[in-house]
C-alpha positions as CSV (number, residue, x, y, z in Angstrom):
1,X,-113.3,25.2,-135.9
2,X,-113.1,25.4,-132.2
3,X,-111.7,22.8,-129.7
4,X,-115.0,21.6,-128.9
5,X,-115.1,20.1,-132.0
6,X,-111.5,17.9,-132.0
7,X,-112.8,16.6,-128.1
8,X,-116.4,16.0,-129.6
9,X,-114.3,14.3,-132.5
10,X,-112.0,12.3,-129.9
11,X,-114.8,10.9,-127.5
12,X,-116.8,9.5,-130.8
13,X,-113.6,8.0,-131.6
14,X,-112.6,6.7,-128.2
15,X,-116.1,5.1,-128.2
16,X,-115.7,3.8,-131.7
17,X,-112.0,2.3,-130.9
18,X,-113.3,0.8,-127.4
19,X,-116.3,-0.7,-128.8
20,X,-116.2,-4.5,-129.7
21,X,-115.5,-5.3,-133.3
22,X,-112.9,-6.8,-135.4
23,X,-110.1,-4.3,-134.8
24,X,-110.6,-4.4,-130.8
25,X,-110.5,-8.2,-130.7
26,X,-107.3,-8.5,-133.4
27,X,-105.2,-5.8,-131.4
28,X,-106.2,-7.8,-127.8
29,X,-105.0,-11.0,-129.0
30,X,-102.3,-9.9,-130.7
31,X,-101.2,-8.3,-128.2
32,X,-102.0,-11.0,-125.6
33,X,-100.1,-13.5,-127.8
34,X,-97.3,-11.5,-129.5
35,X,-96.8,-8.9,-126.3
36,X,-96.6,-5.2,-126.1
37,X,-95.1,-4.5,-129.5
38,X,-97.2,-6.5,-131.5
39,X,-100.0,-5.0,-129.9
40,X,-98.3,-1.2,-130.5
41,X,-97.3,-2.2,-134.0
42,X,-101.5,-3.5,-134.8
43,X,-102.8,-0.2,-132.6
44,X,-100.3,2.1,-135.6
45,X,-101.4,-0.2,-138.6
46,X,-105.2,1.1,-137.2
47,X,-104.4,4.7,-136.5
48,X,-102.7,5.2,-139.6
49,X,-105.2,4.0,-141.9
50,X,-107.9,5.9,-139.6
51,X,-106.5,8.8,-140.5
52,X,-106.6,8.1,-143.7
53,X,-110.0,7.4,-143.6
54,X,-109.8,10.7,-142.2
55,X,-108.6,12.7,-144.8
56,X,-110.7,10.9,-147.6
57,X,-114.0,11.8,-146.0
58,X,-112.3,15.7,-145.7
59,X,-111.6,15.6,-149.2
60,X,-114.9,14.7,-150.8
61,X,-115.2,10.5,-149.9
62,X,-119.1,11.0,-149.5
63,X,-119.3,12.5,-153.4
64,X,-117.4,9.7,-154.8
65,X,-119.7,7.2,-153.1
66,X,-122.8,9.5,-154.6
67,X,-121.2,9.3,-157.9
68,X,-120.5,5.7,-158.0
69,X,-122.3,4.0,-155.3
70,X,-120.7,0.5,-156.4
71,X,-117.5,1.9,-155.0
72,X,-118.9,1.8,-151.6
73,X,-120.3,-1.8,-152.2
74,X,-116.9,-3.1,-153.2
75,X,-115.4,-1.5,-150.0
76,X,-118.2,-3.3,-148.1
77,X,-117.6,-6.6,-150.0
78,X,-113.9,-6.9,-149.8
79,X,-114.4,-6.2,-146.1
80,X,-116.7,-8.5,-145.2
81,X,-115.0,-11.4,-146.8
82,X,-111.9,-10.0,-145.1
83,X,-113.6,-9.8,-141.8
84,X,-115.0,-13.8,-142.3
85,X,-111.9,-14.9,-142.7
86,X,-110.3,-13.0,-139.3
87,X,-113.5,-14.6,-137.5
88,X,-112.8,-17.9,-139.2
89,X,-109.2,-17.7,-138.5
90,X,-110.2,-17.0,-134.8
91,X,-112.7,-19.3,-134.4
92,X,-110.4,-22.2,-135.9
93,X,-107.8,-21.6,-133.6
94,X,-109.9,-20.5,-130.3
95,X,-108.9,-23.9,-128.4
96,X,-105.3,-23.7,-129.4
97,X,-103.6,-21.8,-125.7
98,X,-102.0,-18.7,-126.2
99,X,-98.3,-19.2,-127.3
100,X,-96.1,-16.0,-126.1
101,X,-93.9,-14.2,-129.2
102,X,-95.8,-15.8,-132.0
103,X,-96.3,-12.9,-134.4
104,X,-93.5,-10.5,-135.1
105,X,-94.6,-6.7,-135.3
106,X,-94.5,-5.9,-138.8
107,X,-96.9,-8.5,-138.8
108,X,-99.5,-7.4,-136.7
109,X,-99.3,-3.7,-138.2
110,X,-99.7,-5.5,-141.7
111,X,-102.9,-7.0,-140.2
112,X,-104.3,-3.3,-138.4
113,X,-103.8,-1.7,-141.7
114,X,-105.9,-4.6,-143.6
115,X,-108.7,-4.5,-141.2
116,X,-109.0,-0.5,-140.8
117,X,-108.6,-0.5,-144.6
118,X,-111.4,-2.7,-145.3
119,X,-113.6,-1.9,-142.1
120,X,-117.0,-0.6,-143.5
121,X,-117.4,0.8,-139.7
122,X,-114.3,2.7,-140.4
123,X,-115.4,4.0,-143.6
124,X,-118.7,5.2,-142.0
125,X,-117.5,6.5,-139.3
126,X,-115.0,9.0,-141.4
127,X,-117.8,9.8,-143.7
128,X,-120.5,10.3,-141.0
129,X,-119.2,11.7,-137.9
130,X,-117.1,14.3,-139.3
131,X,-120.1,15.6,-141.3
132,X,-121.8,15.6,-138.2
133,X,-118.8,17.0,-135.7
134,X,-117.1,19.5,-138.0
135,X,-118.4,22.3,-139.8
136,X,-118.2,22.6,-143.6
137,X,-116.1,25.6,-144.4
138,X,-112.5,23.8,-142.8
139,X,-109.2,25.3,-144.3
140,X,-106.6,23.0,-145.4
141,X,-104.3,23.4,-142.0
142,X,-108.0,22.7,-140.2
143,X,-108.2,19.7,-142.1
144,X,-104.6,18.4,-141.5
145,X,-105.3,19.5,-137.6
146,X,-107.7,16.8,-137.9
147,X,-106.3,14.4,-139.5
148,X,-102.9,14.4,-137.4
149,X,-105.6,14.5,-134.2
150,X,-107.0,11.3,-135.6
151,X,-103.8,9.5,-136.1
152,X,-102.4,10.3,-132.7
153,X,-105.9,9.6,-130.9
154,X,-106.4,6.3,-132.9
155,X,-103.2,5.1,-132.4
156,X,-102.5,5.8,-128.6
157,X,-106.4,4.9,-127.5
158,X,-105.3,1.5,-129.8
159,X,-102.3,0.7,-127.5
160,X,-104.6,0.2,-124.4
């Protein structure tokens, strides 16, 4: 693995964090709403289960979906119903004005780790990109540089 690959790796991640999707808009208005540590605490909850992603995909996530391809439908399920109910949620409240200090950290983390967990982007993103990024012959200490890369990366580019 050379260094090319972890800045390949971080731009397609930058551009994955950055583009507009559940995960952007929940970690803006939470922390528009709750301030700068709800919106540090929701940026962790999402790196943390990125990297996770992460090191599923690394250890063989595209041959369990193979295998049982109703795993993968599950995941894409859950997280749609999950993702509803944020827009929903959203959507009910959109004419209520932004109240200051209205969701306490461990809160908003709670809610990055539920949406990165049952993100089907996120999923496909791990699976794809690093198929396509990385080569296929990583060590384990390759494979944990990538991981740890991804939590750091996820997290800090969450913050914004």
């Amino acid at each position: 693995m050379e260094i090319s690959h972890l800045v390949a790796f971080d731009v397609a991640l930058f551009i994955a964090i950055v583009s507009p999707g559940p995960a952007f808009l929940v970690a803006t208005q939470n922390m528009l709403s709750s301030g700068k540590w709800a919106g540090v605490a929701t940026g962790i909850g999402l790196g943390l289960v990125g990297a996770f992603w992460t090191a599923a995909a690394l250890l063989g996530l595209d041959a369990l979906f193979t295998s049982l391809p109703w795993s993968y439908a599950v995941i894409k399920a859950v997280g749609a119903i999950y993702l509803l109910y944020i827009a929903y949620s959203m959507w009910r409240g959109a004419h209520v004005s932004v109240a200051a200090g209205t969701k306490p950290a461990s809160h908003a983390f709670r809610q990055g780790v539920a949406i990165n967990a049952l993100n089907p982007k996120t999923v496909l993103f791990a699976a794809a990109v690093l198929a396509v990024i990385f080569p296929s012959n990583l060590s384990l200490g390759e494979s944990f540089e990538i991981v740890a890369n991804h939590l750091l990366s996820g997290t800090f580019s969450s913050r914004r």
